[in-house]
C-alpha positions in Angstrom: 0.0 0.0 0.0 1.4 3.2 -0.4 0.9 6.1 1.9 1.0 9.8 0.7 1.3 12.4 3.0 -0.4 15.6 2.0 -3.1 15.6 -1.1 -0.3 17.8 -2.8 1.8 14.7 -2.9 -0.3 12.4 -4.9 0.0 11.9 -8.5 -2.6 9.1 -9.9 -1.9 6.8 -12.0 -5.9 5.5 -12.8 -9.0 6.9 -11.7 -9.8 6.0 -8.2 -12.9 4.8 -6.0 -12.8 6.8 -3.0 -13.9 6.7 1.2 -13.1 9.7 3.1 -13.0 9.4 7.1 -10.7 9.1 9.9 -11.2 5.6 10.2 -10.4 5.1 14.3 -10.3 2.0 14.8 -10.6 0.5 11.5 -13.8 -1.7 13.5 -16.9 -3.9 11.9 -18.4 -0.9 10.4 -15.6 0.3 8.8 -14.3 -2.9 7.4 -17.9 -3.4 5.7 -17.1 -0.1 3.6 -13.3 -0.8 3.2 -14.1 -4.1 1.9 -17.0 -2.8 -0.4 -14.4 -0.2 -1.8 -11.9 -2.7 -2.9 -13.9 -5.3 -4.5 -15.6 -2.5 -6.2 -12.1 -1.1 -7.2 -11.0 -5.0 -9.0 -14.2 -4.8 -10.7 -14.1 -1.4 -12.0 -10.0 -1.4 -12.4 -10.0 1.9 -10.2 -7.4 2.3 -7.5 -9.2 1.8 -3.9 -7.7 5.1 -2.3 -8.9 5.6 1.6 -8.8 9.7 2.2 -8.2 10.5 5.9 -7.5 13.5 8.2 -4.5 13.8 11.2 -5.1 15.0 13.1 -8.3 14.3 13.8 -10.6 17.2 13.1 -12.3 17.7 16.1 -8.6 18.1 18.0 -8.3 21.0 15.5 -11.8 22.6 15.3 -12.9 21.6 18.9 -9.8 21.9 20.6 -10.5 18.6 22.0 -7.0 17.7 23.6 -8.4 14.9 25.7 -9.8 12.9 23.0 -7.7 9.3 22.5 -7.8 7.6 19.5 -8.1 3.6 19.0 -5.1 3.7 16.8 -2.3 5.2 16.4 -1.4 6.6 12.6 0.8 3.8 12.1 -1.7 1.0 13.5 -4.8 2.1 11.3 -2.2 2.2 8.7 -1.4 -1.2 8.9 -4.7 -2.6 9.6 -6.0 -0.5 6.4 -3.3 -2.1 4.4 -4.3 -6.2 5.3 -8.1 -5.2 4.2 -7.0 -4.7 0.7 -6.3 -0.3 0.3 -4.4 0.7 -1.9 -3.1 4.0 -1.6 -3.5 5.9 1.9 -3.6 9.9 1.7 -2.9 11.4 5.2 -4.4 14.9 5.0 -3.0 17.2 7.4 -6.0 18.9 9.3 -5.7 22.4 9.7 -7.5 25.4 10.2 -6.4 26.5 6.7 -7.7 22.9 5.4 -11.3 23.3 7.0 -12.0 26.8 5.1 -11.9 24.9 2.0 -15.5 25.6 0.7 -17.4 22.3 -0.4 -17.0 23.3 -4.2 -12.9 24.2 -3.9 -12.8 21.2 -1.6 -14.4 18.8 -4.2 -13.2 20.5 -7.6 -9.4 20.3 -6.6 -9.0 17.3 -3.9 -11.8 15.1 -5.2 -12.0 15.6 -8.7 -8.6 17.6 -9.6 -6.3 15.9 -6.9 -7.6 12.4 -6.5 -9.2 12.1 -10.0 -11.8 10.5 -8.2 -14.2 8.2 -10.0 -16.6 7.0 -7.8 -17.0 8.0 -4.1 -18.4 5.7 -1.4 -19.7 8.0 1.5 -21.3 8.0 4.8 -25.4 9.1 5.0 -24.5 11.9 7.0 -21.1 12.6 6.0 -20.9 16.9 5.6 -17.7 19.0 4.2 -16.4 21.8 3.2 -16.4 25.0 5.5 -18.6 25.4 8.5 -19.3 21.0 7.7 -22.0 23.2 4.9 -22.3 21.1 2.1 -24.1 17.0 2.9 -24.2 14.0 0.7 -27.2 15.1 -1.3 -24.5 18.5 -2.5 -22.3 15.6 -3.0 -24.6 13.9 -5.3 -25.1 17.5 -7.6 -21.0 17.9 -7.6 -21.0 14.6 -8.9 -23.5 15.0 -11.9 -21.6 18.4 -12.2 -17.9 16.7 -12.1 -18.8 12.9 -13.9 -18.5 10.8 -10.7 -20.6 8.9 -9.1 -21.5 9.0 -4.8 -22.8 5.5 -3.2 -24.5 6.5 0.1 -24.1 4.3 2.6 -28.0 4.1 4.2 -28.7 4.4 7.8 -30.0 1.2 8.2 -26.9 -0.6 6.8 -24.5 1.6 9.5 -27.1 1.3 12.1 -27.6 -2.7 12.0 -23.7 -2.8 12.7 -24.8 -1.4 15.7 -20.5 -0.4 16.2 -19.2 3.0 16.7 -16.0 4.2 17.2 -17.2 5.9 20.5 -18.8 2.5 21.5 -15.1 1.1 21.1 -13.7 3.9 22.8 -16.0 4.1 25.6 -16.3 0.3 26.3 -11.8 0.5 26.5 -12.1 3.5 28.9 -14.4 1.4 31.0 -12.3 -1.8 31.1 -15.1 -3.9 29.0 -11.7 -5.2 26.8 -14.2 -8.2 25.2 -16.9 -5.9 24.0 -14.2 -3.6 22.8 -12.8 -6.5 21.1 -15.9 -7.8 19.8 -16.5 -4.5 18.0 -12.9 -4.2 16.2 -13.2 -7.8 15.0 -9.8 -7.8 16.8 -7.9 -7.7 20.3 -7.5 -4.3 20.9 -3.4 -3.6 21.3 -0.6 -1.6 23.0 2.5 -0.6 21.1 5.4 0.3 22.0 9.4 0.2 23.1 10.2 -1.6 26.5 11.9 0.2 28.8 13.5 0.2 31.9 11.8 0.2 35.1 12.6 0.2 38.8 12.9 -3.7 38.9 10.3 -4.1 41.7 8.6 -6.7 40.4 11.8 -8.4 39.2 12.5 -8.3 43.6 9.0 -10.3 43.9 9.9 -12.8 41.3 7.0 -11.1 38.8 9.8 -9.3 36.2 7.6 -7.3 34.0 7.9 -5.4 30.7 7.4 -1.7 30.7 5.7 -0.9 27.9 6.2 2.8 26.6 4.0 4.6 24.4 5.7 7.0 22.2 2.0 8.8 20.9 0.5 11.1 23.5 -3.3 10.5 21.6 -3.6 6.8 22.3 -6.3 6.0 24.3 -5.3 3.5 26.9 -7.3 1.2 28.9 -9.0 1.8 32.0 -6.3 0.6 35.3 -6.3 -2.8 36.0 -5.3 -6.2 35.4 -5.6 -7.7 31.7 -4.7 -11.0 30.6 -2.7 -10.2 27.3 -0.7 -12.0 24.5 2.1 -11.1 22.4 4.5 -12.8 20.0 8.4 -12.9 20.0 10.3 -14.8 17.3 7.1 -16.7 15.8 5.8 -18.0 19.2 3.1 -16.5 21.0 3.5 -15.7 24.7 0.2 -15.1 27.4 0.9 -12.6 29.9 -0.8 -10.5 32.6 -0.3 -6.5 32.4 -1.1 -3.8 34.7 -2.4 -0.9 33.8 -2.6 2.5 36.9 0.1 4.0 39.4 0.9 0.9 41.3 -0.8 2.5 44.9 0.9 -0.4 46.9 4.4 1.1 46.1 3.2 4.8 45.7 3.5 5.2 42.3 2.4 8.6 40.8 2.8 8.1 36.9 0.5 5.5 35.1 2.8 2.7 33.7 1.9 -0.4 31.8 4.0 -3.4 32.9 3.3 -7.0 31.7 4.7 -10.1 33.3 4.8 -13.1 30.5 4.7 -16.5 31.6 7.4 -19.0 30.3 9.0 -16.3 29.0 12.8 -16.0 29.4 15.2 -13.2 28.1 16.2 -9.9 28.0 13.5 -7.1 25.9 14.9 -4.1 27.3 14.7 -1.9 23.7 12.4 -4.2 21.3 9.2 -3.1 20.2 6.2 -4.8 21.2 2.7 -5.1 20.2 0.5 -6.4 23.2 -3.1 -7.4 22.9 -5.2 -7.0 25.6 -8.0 -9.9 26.0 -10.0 -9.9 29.2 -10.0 -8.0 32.3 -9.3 -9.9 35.4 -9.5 -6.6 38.1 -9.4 -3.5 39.1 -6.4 -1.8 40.0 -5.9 -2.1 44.3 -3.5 -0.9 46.9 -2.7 -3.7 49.4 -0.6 -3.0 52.6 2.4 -4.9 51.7 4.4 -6.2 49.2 3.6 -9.8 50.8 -0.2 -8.8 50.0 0.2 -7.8 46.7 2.4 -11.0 45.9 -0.2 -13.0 47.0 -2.4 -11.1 45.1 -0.2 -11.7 41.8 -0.1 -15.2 42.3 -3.6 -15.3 42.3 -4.0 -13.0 39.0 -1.5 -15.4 37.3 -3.6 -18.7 38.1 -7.1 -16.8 36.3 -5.4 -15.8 34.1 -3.6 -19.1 33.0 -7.7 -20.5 33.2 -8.7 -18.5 30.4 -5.6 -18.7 28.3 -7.0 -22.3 26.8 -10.0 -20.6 25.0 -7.5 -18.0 23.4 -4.6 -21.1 21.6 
């Protein structure tokens, strides 16, 4: 797949079939339309282009700093790349970028830019500035430009019953299997491990500290996960914790995993963890003895449930 970075950037080859969205999450609903736009694309011999925004508009328009995405850039643009896309134009979202008027937005991105043949599109997808123009100004553009816009009905997004905020919300809340159940997916942490203060490693738990490098990915809600990665073509189950570790008086959130069976040195590799249950909620205990007790007891549920995930 190839990613372009800017609209200015792209030069096309064919004319293209087109979605337009940011995509978090890349879940059920999405993948319905992603899939739609590349069979469409073999059978019309158009290039299946995906058209997103970073960052995402409402951190721009809204000022919404808090707001976590699913994915990072890189994730979505993976997971966009194994559904069959192929070209990927990352639009940079300014507030020079949402004054584009709807017709200077779909005369030179759409039509001049993209060369756009054929647009698959949301029922209540609006553009241009001030979100004026909807799908129905879409549909005139077309006639008016010689493409075609297939509206994706209510009823068809609707009886997905999936929304990015559903994914979002059910992640913040610790509900990691409805989360999952949406993406089609385990949701997953990535990042570089790093060095920690070796605590566990004193209570014979040595965990992974997993650091995120992107400030915007949303992060699960503090607790105890069961979790699998993979390492050189084998897949390792894990538990990872997730809060400020109260029992030793933490004050940062960290997210440490301990693998089981696992031996060797990741200090430096990048890892991509995916989260599967939840077994608890984060606690402070009143020793160490307590909470290694307690850890114990995390590892044996978690090692239950690990035979409905090989």
């Amino acid at each position: 797949m190839e990613v372009i970075h800017n609209i200015s950037n792209y030069r096309p080859q064919k004319p293209a079939i087109l979605t337009i969205g940011t995509f978090d999450g890349v879940h059920f609903g999405h993948q319905k339309i992603l899939r739609n736009l590349v069979v469409e694309a073999k059978k019309q011999n158009l290039c299946a282009i995906v058209l997103t925004f970073f960052p995402h508009p409402r951190m721009v328009l809204q000022k919404e700093t808090q707001l976590k995405m699913i994915d990072t850039l890189e994730e979505k643009t993976k997971l966009l790349e194994q559904l069959g896309v192929e070209v990927l134009i990352v639009q940079p979202f300014t507030m020079e970028f949402s004054r584009m008027t709807a017709i200077e937005y779909t005369r030179d991105i759409l039509v001049n830019g993209i060369r756009i043949s054929k647009l698959i599109i949301g029922y209540d997808h609006r553009f241009g500035r001030n979100r004026e123009a909807t799908v129905e100004d879409l549909k005139q553009f077309g006639m008016d430009y010689n493409f075609t816009v297939e509206e994706i009905l209510a009823q068809d997004i609707e009886s997905i019953a999936v929304s990015s905020t559903k994914v979002r919300n059910a992640i913040d809340s610790g509900e990691i299997k409805k989360a999952n159940q949406y993406l089609g997916r385990p949701f997953s942490l990535n990042g570089a491990i790093v060095e920690g203060d070796k605590i566990g490693r004193e209570m014979g738990y040595p965990t992974a500290n997993l650091e995120i490098e992107e400030e915007y990915k949303l992060k699960p809600q503090n607790g105890v996960y069961l979790v699998q990665t993979s390492l050189v073509d084998k897949k390792y189950f894990g538990m990872m914790n997730v809060g400020k570790r109260p029992t030793v008086y933490g004050k940062k959130t960290r997210i440490e995993t301990y693998f089981f069976d696992f031996i060797g040195d990741l200090y430096g590799k990048k890892l991509r963890i995916e989260l599967l249950e939840k077994i608890r909620d984060e606690q402070k205990f009143d020793s160490l003895d307590a909470l290694r007790n307690q850890l114990n007891s995390d590892q044996k549920s978690c090692q239950k449930l690990i035979p409905k995930y090989l």
